[in-house]
N, C-alpha and C positions, 0 to 999 in steps of 0.2 A: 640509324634513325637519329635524328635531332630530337636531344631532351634540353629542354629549358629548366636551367640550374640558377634559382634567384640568389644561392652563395655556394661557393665550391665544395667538393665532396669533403677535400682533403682539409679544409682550416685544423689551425692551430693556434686557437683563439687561448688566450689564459685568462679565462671567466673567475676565476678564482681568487686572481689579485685583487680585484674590486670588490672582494665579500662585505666587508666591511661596511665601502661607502654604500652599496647598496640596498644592505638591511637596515643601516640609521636611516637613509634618504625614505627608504617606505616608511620606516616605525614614525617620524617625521610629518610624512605628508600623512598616515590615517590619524595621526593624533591632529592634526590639523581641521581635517576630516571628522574627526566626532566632534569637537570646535563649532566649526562649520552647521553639523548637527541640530544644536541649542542656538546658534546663533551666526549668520539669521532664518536659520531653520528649514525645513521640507515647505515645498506649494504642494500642502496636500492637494487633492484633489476630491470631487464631489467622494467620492466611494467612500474616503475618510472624513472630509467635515461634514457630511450631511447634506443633502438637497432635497431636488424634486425628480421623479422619475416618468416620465408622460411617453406609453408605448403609442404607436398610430397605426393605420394599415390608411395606405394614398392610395387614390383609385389608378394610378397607372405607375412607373417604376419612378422610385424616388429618386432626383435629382441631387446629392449629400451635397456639391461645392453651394449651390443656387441655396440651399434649406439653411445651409451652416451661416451664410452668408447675411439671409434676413433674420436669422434667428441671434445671429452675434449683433448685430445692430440696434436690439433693442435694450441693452446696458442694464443683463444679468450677471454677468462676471460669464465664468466658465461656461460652457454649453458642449456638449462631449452628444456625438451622435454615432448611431450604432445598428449596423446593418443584421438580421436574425431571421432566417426561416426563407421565406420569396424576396425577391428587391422590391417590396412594395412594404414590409415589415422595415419600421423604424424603433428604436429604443433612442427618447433624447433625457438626458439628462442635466439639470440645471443647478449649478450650485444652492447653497442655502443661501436666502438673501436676509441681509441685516434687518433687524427690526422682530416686531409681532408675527405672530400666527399669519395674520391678514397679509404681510407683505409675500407670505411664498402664494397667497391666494392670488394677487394680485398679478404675479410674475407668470401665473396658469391660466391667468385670462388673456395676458398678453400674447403669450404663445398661441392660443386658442385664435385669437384674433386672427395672429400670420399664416397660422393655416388656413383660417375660411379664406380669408384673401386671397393667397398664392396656390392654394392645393386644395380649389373647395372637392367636396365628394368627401376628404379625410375622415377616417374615422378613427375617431379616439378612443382605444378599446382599453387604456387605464390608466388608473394616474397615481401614484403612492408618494409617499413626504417619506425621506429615510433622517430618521432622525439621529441626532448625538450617540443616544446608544448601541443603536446598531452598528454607526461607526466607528464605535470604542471595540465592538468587537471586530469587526473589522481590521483595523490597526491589530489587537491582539492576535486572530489568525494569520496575518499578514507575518509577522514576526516570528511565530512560534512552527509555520512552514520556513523560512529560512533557519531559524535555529535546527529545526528536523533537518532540514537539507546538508547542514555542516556534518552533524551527529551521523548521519548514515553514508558521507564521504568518508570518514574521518574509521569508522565502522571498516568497510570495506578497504580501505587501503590498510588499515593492520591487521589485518587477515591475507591480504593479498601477498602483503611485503612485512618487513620486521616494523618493532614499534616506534624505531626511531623517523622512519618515512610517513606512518599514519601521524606522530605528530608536528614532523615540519609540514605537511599539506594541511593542515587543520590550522598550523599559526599562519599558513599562506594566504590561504583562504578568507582569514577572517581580516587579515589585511584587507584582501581586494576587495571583500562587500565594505571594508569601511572607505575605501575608497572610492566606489561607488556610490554612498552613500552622499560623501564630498561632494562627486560630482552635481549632483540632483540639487544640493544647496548652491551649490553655483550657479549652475544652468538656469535653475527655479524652472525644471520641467516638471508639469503636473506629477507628482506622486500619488499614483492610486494601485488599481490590481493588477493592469497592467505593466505596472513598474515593476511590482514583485514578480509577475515572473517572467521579468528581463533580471533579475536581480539572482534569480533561482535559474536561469539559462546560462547565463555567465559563473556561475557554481559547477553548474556541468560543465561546460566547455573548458576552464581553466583548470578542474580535475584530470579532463581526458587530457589534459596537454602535459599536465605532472605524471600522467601514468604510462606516457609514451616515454620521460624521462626519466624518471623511477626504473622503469623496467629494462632500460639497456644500462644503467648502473647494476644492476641487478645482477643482470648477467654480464658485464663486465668485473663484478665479484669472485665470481664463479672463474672467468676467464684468470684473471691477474691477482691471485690472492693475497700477493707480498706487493703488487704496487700501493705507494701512498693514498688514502683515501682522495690528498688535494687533486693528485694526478689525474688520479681515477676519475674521478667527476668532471675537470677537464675535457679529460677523451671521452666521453659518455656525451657530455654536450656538443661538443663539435661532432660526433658522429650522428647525433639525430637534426642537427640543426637544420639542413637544408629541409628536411622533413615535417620540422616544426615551423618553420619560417614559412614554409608555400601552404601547410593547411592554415595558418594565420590569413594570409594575404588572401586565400582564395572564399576564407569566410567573412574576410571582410568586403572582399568586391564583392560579397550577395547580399550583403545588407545594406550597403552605400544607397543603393537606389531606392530602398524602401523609405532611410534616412531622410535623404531628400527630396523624393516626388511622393511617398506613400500618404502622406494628409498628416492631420492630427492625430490618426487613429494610429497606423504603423509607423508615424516616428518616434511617438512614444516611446515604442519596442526598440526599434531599428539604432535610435542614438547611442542609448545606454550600452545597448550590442558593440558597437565601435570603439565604445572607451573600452567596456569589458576584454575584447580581444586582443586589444591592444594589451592592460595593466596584466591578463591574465599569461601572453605569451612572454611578458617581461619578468613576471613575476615567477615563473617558472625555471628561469634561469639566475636571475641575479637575488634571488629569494628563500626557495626551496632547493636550490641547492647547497647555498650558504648555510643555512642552519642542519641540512642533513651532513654535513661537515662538521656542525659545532656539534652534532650531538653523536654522529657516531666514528670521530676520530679517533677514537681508542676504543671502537668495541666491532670497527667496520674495514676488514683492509685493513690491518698492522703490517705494520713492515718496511724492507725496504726492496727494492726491487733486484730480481738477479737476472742472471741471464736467460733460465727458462721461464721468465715471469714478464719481462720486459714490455711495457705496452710503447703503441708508436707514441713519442713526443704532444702530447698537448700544452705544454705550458706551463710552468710550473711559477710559484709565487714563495 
């Protein structure tokens, strides 16, 4: 049977000569990235600055391109729409608009208006103003679920493994949300709830990729007890590689289409998803391997290798 190998079984890649450039180059770009941060900042979005919330029920199935369409036209800023319940249930959301009280009044009559026009029959079953402090809290949950989300990787992986590997996945980790984060000031993609948890998906994702390399290190310990730690992680990587490289590639051909035909709604998700698989299957190797090297090269794998310990050749630096 034909198997499609996206890189061969046997590589003898020497991942470990580049430990170096590799952990400055990330420490580097998230310190850039929290930069990025304060300056020129998150486009939050309504969920965090504050708006207006206007649910509908349309007397037949809503049309989202056609409603997004006239609803972006009449120069609210953001307008975020949102399908719940039957396809006739709308949730629109409208940023906060600058000025008095009266201006988000103003922006609800306009809306008001494009629906009798375009979708008469609509019924507008409610309409709530989310103010500043709801979206202080907001922001606060937002944050304090990805801080829990580090906390309980970071948890499980030193229980699973020793404690040198729970804390290189925990320094990895928090590289790639700040890299993440980067990205979002660049892009200037709406950051709202949505983004959290693209933000909190890529947490998982980039764990389970540490824990498939983690774990054949692991038992590569077990197997070669006097080979070199550098070795060792070498052959650890090139033996899962093909592994890790095709569930990369195959999760990112599932999100590519959401990326780019999914609307406003799903590329929100879908983008972030792209870089995350991307920085997460990099970081798994030129990252997390490197610093479980700095940390347990003298308490991990001592030795030097003899003849009944011998592993195959990966590379050595």
């Amino acid at each position: 049977m034909l198997r499609l190998r996206l890189v061969p079984d046997d590589t003898k890649i020497p991942f470990m000569k580049g430990r170096f450039v590799g952990v400055l180059s990330s420490a580097a770009i998230s310190l850039l990235s929290v930069l990025l941060f304060f300056y020129p900042g998150l486009n939050f979005g309504i969920d965090f600055r504050g708006g207006v919330v206007i649910e509908i029920r349309t007397s037949e199935a809503a049309d989202f391109p056609a409603l997004r369409d006239s609803l972006g036209g009449l120069g609210l800023g953001e307008v975020a729409l949102q399908a719940f319940g039957s396809d006739r249930d709308v949730l629109i959301r409208i940023e906060r608009q600058e000025g008095p009280e009266t201006a988000q009044q103003e922006a609800i009559q306009a809306v008001r208006r494009v629906l009798e026009s375009q979708l008469p029959g609509t019924d507008i079953r409610r309409v709530e103003a989310v103010g500043g402090s709801v979206s202080a809290e907001l922001v606060q949950s937002g944050l304090m679920a990805v801080g829990l989300g580090l906390l309980a990787m970071l948890v499980y992986i030193w229980f699973r493994f020793e404690w040198q590997f729970g804390l290189g996945a925990l320094v990895t980790l928090i590289l790639d949300v700040t890299k993440t984060i980067g990205f979002f000031a660049v892009t200037q993609i709406p950051f709202n709830l949505t983004s959290v948890a693209a933000v909190l998906t890529i947490i998982g994702y980039s764990i389970n990729d540490k824990v498939v390399v983690y774990d054949r290190m692991r038992e590569n310990l077990r197997l070669y007890k006097k080979l070199p730690l550098r070795d060792l992680i070498d052959l650890s990587i090139n033996q899962v590689l093909n592994r890790t490289i095709g569930t990369s590639v195959t999760t990112f051909l599932a999100a590519f289409p959401l990326a780019v035909f999914g609307g406003e709604a799903l590329s929100g998700f879908a983008t972030p998803m792209l870089f995350g698989i991307v920085i997460g299957t990099l970081s798994s190797i030129f990252i997390a391997a490197p610093i479980l090297l700095f940390l347990g090269e003298n308490r991990l794998g001592r030795g030097s290798p003899d003849a009944g310990n011998r592993a195959p050749e990966a590379g050595t630096s």
